[in-house]
N, C-alpha and C positions, 0 to 999 in steps of 0.2 A: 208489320211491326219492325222497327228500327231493331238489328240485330246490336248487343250489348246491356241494352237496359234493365234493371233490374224486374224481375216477376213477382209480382204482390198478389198471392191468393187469397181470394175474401171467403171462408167458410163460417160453416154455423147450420142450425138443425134449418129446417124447412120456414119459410114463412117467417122470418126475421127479417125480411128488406135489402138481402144480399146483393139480384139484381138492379133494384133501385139504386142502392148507392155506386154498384159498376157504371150503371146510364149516370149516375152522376159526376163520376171519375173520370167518364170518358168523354164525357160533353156530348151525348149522344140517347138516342133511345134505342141503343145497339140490342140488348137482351129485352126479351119480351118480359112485361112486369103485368101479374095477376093476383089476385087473392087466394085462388088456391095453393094449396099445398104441393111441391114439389114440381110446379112448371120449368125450370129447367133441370134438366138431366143429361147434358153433355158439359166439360168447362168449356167457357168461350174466352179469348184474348181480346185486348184491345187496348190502345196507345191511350194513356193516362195521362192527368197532371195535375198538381195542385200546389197553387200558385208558380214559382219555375222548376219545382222536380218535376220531371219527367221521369214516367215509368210503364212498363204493362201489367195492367190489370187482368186479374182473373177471376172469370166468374163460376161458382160453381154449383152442381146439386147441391140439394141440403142434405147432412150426414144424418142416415136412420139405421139402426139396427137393423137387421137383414139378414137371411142367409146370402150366399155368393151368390148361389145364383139366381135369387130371384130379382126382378127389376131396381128393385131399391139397394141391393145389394150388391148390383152392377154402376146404379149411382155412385154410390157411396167410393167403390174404386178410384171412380173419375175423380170425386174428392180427395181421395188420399194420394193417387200422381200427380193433382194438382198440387200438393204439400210436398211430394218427396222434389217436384222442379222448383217451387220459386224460390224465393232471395228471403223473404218473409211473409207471416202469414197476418191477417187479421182476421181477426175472430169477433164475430156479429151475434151478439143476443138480441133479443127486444126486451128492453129498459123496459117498457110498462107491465108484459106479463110477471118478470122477474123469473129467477133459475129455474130451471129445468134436470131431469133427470138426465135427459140428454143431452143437457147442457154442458153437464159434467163430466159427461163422459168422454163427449169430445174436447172438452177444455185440458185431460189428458193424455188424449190422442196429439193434440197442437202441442204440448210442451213435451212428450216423447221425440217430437220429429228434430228438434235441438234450434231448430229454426229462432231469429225474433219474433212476437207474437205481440201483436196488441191487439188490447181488448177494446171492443164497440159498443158501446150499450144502443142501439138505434131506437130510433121512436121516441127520443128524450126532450121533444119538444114543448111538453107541460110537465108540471111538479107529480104530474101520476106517474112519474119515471124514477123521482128517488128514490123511494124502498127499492127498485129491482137496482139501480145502480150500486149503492151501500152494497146490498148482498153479494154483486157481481165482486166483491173483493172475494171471496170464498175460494173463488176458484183458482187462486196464487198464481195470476198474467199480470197482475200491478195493476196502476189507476185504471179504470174504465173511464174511458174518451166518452161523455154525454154527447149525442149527436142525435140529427134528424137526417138525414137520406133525402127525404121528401123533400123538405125546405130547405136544408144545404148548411143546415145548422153545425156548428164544430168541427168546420174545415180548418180553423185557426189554429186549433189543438192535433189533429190530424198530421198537417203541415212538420210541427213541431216535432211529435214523434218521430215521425219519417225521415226527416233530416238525416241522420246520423245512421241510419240505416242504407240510404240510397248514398249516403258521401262514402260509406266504407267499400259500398259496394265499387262504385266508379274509382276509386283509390287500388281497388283489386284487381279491377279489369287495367285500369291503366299501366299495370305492371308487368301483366302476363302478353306474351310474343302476342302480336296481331295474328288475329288469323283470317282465311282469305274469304274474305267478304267485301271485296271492291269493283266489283261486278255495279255496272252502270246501269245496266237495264231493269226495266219495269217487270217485275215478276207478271207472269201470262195468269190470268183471272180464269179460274175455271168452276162453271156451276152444275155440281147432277141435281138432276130434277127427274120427278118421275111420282107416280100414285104411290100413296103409302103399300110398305112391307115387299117394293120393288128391289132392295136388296143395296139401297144407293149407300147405307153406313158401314156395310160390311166390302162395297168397292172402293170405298175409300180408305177405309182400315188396308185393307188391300194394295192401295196403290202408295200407303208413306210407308210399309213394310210393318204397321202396328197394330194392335188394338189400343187404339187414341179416341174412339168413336165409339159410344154407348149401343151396344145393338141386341137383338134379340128375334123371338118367333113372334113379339107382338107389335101388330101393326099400330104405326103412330107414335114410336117412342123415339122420335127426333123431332122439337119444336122450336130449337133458335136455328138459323143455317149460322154454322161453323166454318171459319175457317182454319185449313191445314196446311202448311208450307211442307213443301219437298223440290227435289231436286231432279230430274229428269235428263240424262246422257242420251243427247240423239246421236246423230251418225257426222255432224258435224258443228255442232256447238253443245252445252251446257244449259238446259232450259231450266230456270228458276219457274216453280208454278206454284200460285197460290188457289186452295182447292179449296168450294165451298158445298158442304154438306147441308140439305136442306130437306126442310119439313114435306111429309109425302100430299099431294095437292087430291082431294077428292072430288068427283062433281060440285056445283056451289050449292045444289039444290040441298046436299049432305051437310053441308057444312052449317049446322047449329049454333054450337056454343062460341062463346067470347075468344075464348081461349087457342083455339082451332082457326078460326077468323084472323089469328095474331100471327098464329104461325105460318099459316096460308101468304099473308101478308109478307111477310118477313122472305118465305121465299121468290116472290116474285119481284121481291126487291133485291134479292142474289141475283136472281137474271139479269135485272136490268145494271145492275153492277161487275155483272161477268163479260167478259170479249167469248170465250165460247163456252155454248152449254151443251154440256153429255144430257140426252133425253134416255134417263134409262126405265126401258121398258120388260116386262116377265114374260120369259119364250113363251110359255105355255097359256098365255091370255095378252096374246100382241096387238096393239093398234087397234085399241078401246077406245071410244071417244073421247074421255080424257086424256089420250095418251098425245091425241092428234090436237087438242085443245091448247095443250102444254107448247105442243112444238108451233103453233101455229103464234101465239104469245109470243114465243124466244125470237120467232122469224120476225114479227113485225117491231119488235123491238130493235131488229137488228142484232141480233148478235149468230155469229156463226155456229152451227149445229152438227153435231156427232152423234150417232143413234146406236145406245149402246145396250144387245139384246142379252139381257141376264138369264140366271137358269139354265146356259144351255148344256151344260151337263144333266139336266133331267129332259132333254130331250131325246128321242129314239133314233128317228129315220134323219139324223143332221143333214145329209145329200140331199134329198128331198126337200128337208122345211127351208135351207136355206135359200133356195131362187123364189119360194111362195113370199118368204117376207119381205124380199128384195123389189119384187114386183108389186109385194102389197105398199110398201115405202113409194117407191114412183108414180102408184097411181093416190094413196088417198093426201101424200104431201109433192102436190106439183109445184109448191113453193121453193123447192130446195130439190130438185132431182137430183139423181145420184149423190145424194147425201149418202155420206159412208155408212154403212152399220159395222159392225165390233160385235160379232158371238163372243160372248164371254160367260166367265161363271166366277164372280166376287166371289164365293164360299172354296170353292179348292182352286181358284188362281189360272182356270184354264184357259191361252188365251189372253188375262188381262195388257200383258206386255204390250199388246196392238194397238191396245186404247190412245195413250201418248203420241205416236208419231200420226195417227188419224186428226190427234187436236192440234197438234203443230201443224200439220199441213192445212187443216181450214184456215189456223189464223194465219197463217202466211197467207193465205188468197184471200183472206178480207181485208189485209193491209194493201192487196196488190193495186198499184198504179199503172196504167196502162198511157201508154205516148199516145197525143190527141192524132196524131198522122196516123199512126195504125187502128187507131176507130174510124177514121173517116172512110180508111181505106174498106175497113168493113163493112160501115154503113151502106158504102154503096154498091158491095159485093150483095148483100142482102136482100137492099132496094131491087137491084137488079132479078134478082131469086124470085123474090116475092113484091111487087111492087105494091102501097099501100091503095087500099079502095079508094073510088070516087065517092064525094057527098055531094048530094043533088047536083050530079052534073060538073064539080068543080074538081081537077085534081088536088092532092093532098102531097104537099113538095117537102121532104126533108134533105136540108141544104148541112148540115154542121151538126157535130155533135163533140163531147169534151167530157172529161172528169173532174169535178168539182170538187170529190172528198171521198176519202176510205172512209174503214170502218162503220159500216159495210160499203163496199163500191158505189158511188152513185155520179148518174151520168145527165147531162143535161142536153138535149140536141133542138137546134131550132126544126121548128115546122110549123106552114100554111096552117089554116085552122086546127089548130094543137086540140082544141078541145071538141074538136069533132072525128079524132083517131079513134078507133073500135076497141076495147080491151082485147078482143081478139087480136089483133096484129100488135097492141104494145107487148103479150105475151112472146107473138112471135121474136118481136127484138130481140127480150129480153133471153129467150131458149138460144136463140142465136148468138148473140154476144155471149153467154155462158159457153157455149160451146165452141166459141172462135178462139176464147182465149183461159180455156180452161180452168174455169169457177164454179163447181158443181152443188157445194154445200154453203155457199153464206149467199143470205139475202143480198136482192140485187135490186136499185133504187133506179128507174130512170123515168125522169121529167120532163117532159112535153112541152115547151113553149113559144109562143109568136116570134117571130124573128123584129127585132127594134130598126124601127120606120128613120131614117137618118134625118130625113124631111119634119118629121115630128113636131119640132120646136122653129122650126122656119114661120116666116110669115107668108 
């Protein structure tokens, strides 16, 4: 998100179309959008516009009565610091059913918070929408904006409201001291992943110093992945990190419903949009085959992996379990040897501090570039070591080899029958170059090809 822009929170009871109109704000199908009732329960950010304002949007649970602290009641929070941060709020009924008890109750919750507040009637794409429009005057926010979400209906009105809201805001900003936010670099994309009730919202709340992230004892109650920005002081620069909280991923064979299906989705679309992913896994039930499933995903996508072992405050004998799950890590992920693990415990903090410099160091070595003279120089330290098998009789000659592209490293070397090398000895390479040039946890890409015949195009 572009630091300065104004924060538009979209609230309203459950099942008003809230989501909907953020994917339509944001030009995206960023929130997952269901017919059930109360499918998001974290708020989510994302870079908006309509026509040339620019803003961010916020999506959030739908506000229900609740006590604190039952789930709905933890929602409901998430709604209301979404109201005490943004710039203004809109407030979402659906035009067709028309008011609600709960309509009105939050329709005095948004005019306590002092904020500007316009009112939505969504779903006002047929004349079955006036009577609930007419009445939505009751609730003293002023006109109600007729609008569809769905079909994009009353973006024109929209527009207009907003105006004069987002100019006062940038009139305000542009008056107050700068502040420092000129920082050139790409904030580092970080995703936890891991089986639901792995404890991945409470390491995040964890890691920006908040409760910003809806959590609980029941598993499954994270369905968009969220993103969190925070700032991260290593030992020699300032690391901007952007952290995404994501849905807990179960077996597929579990996985059922629609909705569950969306969320599953949504986080494997964190991954493949993360540079590295924390795999966090629960001490006390480690490296389940979903856990190895997960990591094996993040590996082939490429992105660099941190194994981050939760709960370990409820474990006993720490001296002990710690070299079992060390050795359990090298033998069932030979994709990523010595991938780091992170004992930690998200709920009292023990620990966490390690996680950060563990993720900076991967993504330093999946950016690393290596000089093609010091591969070659290896290659043939290696060849020498281990020379590749004979196939039927012919040697197998690797003459060259080069780096083509980071993230993740990948290396391309010519050789005699390329397609006749053993996965066995491409592993070997690959153990080897990991260890010549010190790359233990990102996937490592290398390409096998015939060496180009010079003669080729001669007559």
């Amino acid at each position: 998100m572009e630091p300065g822009l104004a924060k538009i929170a979209i609230v309203g009871r459950p099942n008003v179309g809230k989501s909907t109109l953020f994917n339509r704000l944001v030009g995206r199908k960023l929130a997952i959008v269901d017919d059930t009732p109360g499918v998001t329960r974290d708020r989510r950010e994302g870079d908006a516009s309509v026509g040339d304002l620019r803003f961010v949007a916020v999506d959030t649970p739908g506000l229900e009565d609740a006590p604190a602290g039952a789930l709905e009641g933890r929602m409901r929070a998430q709604s209301e610091a979404a109201i005490a941060e943004a710039t203004a709020i809109i407030f979402v009924i659906d035009a067709r059913a028309g008011l609600t008890s709960l309509d009105r109750s939050f329709a005095t919750l948004a005019r306590a918070s002092g904020k500007p507040v316009l009112l939505l009637g969504n779903k006002a794409e047929s004349s079955a929408a006036d009577p609930g429009l007419t009445e939505a005057w009751e609730l003293g926010l002023g006109e109600p904006i007729a609008f569809s979400a769905e079909h994009g209906q009353g973006l024109a009105e929209l527009f207009t409201a907003l105006e004069p809201i987002i100019a006062a805001h940038e009139a305000a900003a542009d008056s107050e001291e700068e502040i420092d936010w000129d920082d050139p670099r790409k904030p580092l994309r970080v995703a936890i992943v891991g089986r639901p009730n792995a404890g991945k919202s409470t390491l995040a709340n964890r890691l920006i110093g908040k409760d910003r992230l809806l959590t609980g004892p029941e598993a499954g109650i994270t369905r968009d992945s969220i993103s969190v920005e925070l700032r991260w002081q290593g030992p020699d620069r300032d690391w901007p990190i952007k952290l995404f909280d994501t849905a807990g991923m179960r077996k597929k064979a579990k996985v059922q419903s629609k909705l569950e299906k969306m969320s599953v989705f949504d986080a494997l679309r964190a991954v493949r949009f993360a540079e590295v992913v924390v795999l966090l896994i629960d001490a006390e039930t480690p490296f389940e085959k979903q856990d190895l499933q997960i990591a094996d995903f993040a590996l082939r996508e490429g992105r660099a992996l941190v194994i981050g072992v939760n709960k370990w405050d409820l474990v006993e004998d720490k001296n002990a379990e710690a070299p079992r799950l060390k050795e359990m890590a090298a033998r069932l992920l030979p994709q990523a040897p010595d991938a780091p693990l992170v004992f930690l415990s998200g709920l009292t903090g023990r620990s966490v501090e390690k996680l950060m410099p563990a993720v900076t160091k991967v993504y330093v070595d999946w950016n690393a570039r290596i000089k093609t003279p010091d591969l070659n120089r290896w290659l043939q330290d290696a060849i020498a070591r281990h020379p590749p098998p004979a196939v039927s009789g012919q040697r197998i000659k690797l003459r060259y080899i080069a780096q083509v592209k980071t993230r993740p490293p990948t290396f391309v070397a010519k050789c005699t029958r390329a397609e006749d090398v053993p996965e066995s000895y491409k592993r070997y390479l690959v153990n080897s170059l990991r260890a010549a040039f010190d790359l233990p946890a990102v996937p490592i890409r290398l390409l096998l090809e015939r060496p180009e015949n010079p003669f080729a195009d001669k007559d």
